[in-house]
C-alpha positions as CSV (number, residue, x, y, z in Angstrom):
1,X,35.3,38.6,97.4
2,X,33.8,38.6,94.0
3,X,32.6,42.1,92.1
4,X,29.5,43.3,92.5
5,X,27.3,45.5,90.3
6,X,27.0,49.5,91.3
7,X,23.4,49.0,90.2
8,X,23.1,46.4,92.8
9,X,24.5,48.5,95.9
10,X,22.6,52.1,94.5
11,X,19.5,49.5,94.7
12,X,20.3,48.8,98.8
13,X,21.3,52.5,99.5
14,X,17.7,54.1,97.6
15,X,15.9,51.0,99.4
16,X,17.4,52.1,102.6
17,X,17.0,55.8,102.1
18,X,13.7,56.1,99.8
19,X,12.7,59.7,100.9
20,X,15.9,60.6,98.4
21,X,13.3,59.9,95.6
22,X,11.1,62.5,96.7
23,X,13.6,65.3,96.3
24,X,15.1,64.5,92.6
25,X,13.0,66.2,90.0
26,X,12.5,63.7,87.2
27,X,13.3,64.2,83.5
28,X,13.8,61.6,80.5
29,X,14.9,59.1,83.0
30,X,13.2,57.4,86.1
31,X,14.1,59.5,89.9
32,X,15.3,55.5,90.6
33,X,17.3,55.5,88.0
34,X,18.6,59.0,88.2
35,X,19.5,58.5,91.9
36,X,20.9,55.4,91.3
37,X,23.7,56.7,88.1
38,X,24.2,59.5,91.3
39,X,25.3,56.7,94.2
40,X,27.4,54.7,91.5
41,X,29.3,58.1,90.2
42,X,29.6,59.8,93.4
43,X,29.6,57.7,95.9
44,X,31.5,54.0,94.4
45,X,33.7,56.0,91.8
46,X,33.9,59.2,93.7
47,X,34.8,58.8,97.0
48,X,35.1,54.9,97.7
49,X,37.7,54.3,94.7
50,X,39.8,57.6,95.2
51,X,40.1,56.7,98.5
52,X,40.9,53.2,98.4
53,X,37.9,51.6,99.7
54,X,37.1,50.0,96.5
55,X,38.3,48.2,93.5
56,X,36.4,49.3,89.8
57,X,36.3,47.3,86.8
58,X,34.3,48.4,83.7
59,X,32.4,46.4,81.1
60,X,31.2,47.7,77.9
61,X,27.3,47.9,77.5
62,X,25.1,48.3,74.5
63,X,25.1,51.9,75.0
64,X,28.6,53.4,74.1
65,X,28.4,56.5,76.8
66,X,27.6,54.4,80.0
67,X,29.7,51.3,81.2
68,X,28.5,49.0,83.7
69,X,30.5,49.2,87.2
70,X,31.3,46.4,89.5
71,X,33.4,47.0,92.8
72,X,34.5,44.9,95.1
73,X,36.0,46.0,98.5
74,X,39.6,46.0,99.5
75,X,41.8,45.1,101.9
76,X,41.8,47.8,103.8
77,X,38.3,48.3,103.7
78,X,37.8,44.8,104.9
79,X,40.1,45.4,107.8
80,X,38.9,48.6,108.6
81,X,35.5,49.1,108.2
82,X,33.0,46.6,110.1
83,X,29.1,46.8,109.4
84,X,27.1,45.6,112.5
85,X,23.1,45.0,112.4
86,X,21.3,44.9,115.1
């Protein structure tokens, strides 16, 4: 399995759950946007790298305090975890 973008996956999760939009109180920066940095912090980096879900790998970005995030799922993830659509 190839890596994906965070910013891809924090797209699927806000387009899934857009009411989260309603609740963040917007700043200098989009809610989308906002909620989105959230998902690929706490969610990719957070929980599903700690706890071996994912794989991270960083690339450098034009801005020098934010580095883009690509995941890709593990083994264990893969055997573990099965998503089924009805």
């Amino acid at each position: 399995m190839d890596y994906v973008a965070g910013s891809v996956i924090a797209d699927c999760l806000i387009d899934a759950y857009p009411q989260v939009l309603e609740a963040v109180y917007e700043t200098y920066k989009p809610a989308r946007e906002i909620v989105g940095h959230c998902i690929e912090l706490r969610v990719l980096e957070r929980f599903g790298v700690y706890f071996g879900f994912l794989i991270d790998k960083r690339e450098k970005q034009e801005n020098i305090y934010r580095e883009r995030i690509l995941v890709k799922t593990t083994d264990f993830f893969r055997r573990f975890i099965s998503w089924h659509i009805a």
